[in-house]
C-alpha positions as CSV (number, residue, x, y, z in Angstrom):
1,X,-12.2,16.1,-55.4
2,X,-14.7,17.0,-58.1
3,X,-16.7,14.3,-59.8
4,X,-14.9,14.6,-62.7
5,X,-11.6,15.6,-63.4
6,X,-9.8,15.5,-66.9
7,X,-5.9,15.0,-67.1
8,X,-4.2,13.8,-69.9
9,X,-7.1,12.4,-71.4
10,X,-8.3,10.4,-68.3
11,X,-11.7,10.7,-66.7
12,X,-10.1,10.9,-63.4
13,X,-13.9,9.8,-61.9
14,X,-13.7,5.6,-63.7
15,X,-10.6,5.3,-62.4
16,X,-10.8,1.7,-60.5
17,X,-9.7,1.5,-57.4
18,X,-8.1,-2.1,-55.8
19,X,-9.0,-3.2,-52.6
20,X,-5.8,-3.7,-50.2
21,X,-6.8,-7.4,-49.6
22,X,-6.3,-7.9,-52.8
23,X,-2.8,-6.5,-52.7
24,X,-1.0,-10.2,-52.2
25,X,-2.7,-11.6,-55.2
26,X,-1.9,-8.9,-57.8
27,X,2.0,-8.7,-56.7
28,X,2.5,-12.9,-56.9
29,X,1.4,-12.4,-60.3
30,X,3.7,-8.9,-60.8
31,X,6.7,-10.9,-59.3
32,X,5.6,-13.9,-61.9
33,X,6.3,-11.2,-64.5
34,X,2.8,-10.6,-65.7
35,X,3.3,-7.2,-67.3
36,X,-0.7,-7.3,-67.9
37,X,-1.4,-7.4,-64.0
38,X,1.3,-5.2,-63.5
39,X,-0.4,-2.3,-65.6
40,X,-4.0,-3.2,-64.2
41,X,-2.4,-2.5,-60.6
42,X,-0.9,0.9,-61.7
43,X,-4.0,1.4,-63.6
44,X,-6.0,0.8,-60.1
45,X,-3.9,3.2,-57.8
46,X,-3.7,6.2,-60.6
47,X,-6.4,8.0,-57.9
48,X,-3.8,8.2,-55.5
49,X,-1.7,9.9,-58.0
50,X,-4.1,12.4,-58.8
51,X,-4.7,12.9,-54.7
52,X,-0.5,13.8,-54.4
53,X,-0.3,15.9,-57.7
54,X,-3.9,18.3,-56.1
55,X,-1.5,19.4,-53.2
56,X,0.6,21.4,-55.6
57,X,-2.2,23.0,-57.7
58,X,-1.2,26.0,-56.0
59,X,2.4,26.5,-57.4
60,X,0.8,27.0,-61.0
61,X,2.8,24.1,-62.6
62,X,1.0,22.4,-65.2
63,X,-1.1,19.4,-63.6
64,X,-0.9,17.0,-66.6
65,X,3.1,17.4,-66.7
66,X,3.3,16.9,-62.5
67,X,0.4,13.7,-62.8
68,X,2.6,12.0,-65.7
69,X,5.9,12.7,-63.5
70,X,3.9,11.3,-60.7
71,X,2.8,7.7,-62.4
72,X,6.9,7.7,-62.8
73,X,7.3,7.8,-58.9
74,X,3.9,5.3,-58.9
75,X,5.5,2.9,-61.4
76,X,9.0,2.9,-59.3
77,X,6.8,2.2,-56.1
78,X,5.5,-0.6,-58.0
79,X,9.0,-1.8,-59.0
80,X,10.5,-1.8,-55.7
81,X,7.9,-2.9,-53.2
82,X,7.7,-6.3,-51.2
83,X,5.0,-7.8,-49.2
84,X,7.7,-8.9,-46.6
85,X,8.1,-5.0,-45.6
86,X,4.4,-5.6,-44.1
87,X,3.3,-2.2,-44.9
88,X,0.1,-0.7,-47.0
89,X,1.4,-0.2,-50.6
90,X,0.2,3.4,-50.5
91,X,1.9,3.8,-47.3
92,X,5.0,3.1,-49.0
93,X,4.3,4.5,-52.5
94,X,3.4,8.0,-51.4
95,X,6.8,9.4,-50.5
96,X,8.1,8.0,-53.6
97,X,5.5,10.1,-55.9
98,X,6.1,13.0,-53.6
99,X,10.3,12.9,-54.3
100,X,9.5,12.5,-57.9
101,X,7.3,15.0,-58.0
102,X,9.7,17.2,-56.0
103,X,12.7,16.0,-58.0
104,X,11.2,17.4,-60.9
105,X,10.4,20.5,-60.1
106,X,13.8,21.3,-58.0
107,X,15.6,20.0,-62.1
108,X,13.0,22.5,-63.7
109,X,13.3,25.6,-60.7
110,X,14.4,29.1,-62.0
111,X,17.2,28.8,-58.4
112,X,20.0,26.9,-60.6
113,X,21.9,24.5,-58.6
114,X,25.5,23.1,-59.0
115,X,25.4,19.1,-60.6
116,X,27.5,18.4,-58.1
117,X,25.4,19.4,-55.2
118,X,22.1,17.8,-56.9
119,X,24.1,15.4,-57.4
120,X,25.1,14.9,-53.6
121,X,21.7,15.5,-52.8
122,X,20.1,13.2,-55.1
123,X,22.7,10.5,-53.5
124,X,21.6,11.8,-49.9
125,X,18.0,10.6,-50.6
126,X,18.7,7.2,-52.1
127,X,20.7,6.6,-48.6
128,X,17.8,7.8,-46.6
129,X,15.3,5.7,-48.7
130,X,17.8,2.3,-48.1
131,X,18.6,2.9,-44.7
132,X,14.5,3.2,-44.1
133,X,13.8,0.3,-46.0
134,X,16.5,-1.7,-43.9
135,X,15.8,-0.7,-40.4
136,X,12.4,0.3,-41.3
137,X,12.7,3.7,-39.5
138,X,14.2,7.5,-40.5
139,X,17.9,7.9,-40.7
140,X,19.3,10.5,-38.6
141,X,21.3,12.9,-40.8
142,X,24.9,11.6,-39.0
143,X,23.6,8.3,-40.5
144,X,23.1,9.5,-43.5
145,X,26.4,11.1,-43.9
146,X,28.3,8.4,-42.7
147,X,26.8,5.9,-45.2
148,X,27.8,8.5,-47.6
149,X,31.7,8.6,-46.3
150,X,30.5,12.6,-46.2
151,X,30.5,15.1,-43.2
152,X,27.0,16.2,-41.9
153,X,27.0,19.6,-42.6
154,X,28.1,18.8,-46.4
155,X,25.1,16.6,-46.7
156,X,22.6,19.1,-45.0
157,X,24.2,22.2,-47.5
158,X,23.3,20.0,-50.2
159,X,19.8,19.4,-49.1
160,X,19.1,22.5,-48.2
161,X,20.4,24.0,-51.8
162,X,17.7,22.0,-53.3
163,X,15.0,22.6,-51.0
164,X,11.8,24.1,-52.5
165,X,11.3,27.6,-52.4
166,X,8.6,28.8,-50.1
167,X,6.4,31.4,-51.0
168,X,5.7,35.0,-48.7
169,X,2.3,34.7,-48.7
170,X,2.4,31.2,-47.3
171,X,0.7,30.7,-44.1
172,X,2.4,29.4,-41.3
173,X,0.1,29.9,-38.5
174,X,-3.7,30.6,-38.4
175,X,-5.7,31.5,-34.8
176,X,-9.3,31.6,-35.7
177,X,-9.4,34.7,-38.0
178,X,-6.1,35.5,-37.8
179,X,-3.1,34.5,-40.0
180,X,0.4,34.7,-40.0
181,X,2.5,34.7,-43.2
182,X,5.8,34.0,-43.6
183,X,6.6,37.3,-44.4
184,X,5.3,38.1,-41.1
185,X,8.1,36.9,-39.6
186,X,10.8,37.6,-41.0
187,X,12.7,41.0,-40.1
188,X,13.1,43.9,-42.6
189,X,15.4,46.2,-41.5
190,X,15.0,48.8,-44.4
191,X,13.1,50.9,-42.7
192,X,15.3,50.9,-39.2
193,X,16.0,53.9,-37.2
194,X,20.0,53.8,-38.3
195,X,19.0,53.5,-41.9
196,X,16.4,56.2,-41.4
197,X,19.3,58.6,-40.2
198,X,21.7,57.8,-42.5
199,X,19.4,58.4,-45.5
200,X,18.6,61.6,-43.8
201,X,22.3,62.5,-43.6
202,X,22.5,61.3,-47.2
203,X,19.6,63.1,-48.4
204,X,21.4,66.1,-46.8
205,X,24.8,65.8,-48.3
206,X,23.4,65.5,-51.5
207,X,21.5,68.5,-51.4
208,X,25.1,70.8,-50.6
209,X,26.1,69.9,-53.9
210,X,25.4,72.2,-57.1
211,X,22.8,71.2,-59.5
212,X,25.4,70.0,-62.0
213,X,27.3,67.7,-59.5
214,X,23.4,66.5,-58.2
215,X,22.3,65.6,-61.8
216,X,25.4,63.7,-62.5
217,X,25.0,61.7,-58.8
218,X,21.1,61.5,-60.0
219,X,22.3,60.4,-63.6
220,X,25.4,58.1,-62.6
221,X,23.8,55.9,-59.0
222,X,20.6,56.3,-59.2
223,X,19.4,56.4,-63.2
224,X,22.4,53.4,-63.1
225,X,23.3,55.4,-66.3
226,X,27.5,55.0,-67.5
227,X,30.0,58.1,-67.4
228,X,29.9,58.2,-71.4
229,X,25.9,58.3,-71.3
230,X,26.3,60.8,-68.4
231,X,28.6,62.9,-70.6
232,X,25.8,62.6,-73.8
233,X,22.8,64.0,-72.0
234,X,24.3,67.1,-70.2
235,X,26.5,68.0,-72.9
236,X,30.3,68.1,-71.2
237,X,32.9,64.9,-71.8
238,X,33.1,61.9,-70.3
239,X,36.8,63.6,-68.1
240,X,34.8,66.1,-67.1
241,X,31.7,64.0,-65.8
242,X,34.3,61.8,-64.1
243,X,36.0,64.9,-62.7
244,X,32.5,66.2,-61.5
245,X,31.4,63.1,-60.1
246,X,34.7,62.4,-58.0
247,X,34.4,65.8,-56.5
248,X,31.0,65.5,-55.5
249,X,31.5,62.3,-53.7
250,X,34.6,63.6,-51.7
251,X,31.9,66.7,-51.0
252,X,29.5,64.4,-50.1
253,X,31.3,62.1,-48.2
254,X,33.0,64.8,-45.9
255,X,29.8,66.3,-45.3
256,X,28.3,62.7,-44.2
257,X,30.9,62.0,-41.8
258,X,30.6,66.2,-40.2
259,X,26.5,65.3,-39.6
């Protein structure tokens, strides 16, 4: 972390920072109501805000908007946290940024989603965080559903439509100098051997036909132009474009299926 980091206005580098032994102290008062000690903790644990929000400088979201949408998840953590649980406050305030964080950007991702499956999904996570807070370890997705009254593979096609998007050019896998991508590993099969022949036979088939048919194929599936704008730039009507064009894909296509 640099020395000194600006976001919304904040010298990230005063921030104060409270020691976890005094923890107890600050959360007797917090449970007394005491708005003002309940502000001075949120104040003193805004660093570990700032720590979550630096792991997705990367996505090129604007850090202010994700560290404000992060004091949200911070200010929920305060909220809801109890000494009884016997756990480091950061410990159980991080994943609460992180879904906040996370919840935000899935709301503000170019992949639209169905309400109804955010929705589902949105539920799904509430579960998960209840059932961890009761019995203190991860739900199993059958657990999850069933709380839910929902089948498993409902739940996990709702989680998985709001999953982030990962990038290509993500690594997944480095061995000293060398690193594999994601789009490494995944198979392209544009470039196959059938796909290879069949846009030789293609390539072939189109060549049979006269230059008239060719510029209307050209024109109409690979210029993605319409019959009528066909019909304007070589100067015959739009009946006799279509006329063309249906005889040169009956040409075509009995010449594909002879190679």
């Amino acid at each position: 972390m640099a020395s000194r980091v600006e976001i919304c206005g904040v010298d990230t580098s005063r921030l104060p920072v409270i020691p976890e032994q005094e923890l107890a102290g600050y959360f007797q008062k917090i449970y007394a109501g005491d708005k003002a000690a309940r502000e001075e903790f949120i104040r003193g644990n805004l660093r570990l805000v700032l720590s979550i929000v630096q792991r997705f400088s990367m996505r090129g979201e604007n850090m202010d908007d994700l560290f404000q949408i992060g004091c949200i998840g911070l200010m929920k953590a305060v909220d809801h946290f109890k000494l009884e649980m016997n756990v480091r406050f950061s410990t159980y305030a991080v994943p609460m940024i992180i879904g906040e964080i996370r919840r935000y950007l899935r709301d503000n991702n170019l992949l639209r989603v169905s309400r109804s499956l955010r929705d589902t999904a949105y539920r799904a996570y509430q579960v998960k965080n209840a059932l961890l807070e009761k019995n203190m370890q991860e739900p199993t997705i059958d657990e999850i559903a069933r709380e839910m009254g929902m089948r498993p593979e409902e739940v996990v096609y709702a989680l998985d439509a709001i999953a982030d998007p990962v990038s290509l050019s993500q690594p997944i896998y480095q061995d000293g100098e060398d690193t594999l991508y994601v789009l490494d590993s995944l198979s392209d099969d544009k470039f196959s051997d059938e796909r290879w022949l069949s846009s030789i036979a293609l390539s072939d088939a189109v060549s049979k036909l006269n230059p008239r048919e060719r510029s209307i194929i050209y024109l109409r599936y690979f210029a993605g132009k319409t019959q009528m704008e066909v019909s304007r730039e070589i100067g015959i009507s739009q009946a006799q474009v279509s006329r063309l064009e249906k005889s040169a894909l009956c040409s075509m296509r009995k010449a594909y299926q002879a190679d």
